[in-house]
C-alpha positions in Angstrom: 93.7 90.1 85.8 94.5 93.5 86.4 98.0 95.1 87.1 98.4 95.8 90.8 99.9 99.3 91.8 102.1 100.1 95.0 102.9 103.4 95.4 106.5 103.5 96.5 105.9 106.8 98.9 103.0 105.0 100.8 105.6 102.4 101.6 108.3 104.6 103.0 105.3 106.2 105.1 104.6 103.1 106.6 107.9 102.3 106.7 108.7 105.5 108.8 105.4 105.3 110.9 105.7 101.5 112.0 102.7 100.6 110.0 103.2 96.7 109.9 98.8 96.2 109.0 99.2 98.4 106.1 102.2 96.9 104.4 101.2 93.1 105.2 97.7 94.0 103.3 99.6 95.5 100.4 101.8 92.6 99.9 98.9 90.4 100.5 97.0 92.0 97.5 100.4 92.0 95.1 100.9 88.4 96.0 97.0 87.5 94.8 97.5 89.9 91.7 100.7 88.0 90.7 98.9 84.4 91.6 96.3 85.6 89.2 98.8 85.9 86.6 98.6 89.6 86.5 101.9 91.7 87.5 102.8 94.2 90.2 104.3 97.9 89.5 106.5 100.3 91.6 105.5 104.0 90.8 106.4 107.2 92.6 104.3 109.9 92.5 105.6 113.2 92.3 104.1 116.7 94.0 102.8 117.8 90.6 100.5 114.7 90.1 103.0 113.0 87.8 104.3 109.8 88.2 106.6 107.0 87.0 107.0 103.3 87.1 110.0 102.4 89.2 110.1 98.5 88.7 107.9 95.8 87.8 107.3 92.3 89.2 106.1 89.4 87.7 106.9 86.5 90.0 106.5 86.1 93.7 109.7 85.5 94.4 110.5 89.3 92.9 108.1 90.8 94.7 109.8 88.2 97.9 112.8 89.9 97.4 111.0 93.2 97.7 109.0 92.4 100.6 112.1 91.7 102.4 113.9 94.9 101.7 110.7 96.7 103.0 110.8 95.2 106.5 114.7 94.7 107.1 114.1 98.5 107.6 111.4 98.0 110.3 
């Protein structure tokens, strides 16, 4: 299965705007990827197009953990 990609500044968008549908369907899709066996990366884009892996989950409960700091800020 293929690697799933969330990019970080999308989250803190949502984050910022309240935008609970958007997050809930990209954790839905990182939990399926993980299920699958694949694995879920963290990058951050910059303003010049580049961009770099921040972290990388393999397990659900990593990407749990992760889920759970995203909304405690809700």
């Amino acid at each position: 299965m293929e690697d799933y990609i969330i990019n970080v500044g999308k989250v803190e968008e949502w984050q910022m705007i309240n935008d609970i549908t958007s997050l809930n369907e990209v954790f839905a899709r990182a939990k399926r990827v993980l299920v699958g066996g694949g694995t879920v990366a963290l990058v951050r884009e910059q303003r010049d197009g580049s961009s770099w892996k921040v972290d990388e989950f393999s397990s659900l409960d990593d990407l749990e953990t992760y889920r759970e700091n995203v909304y405690k800020y809700l």
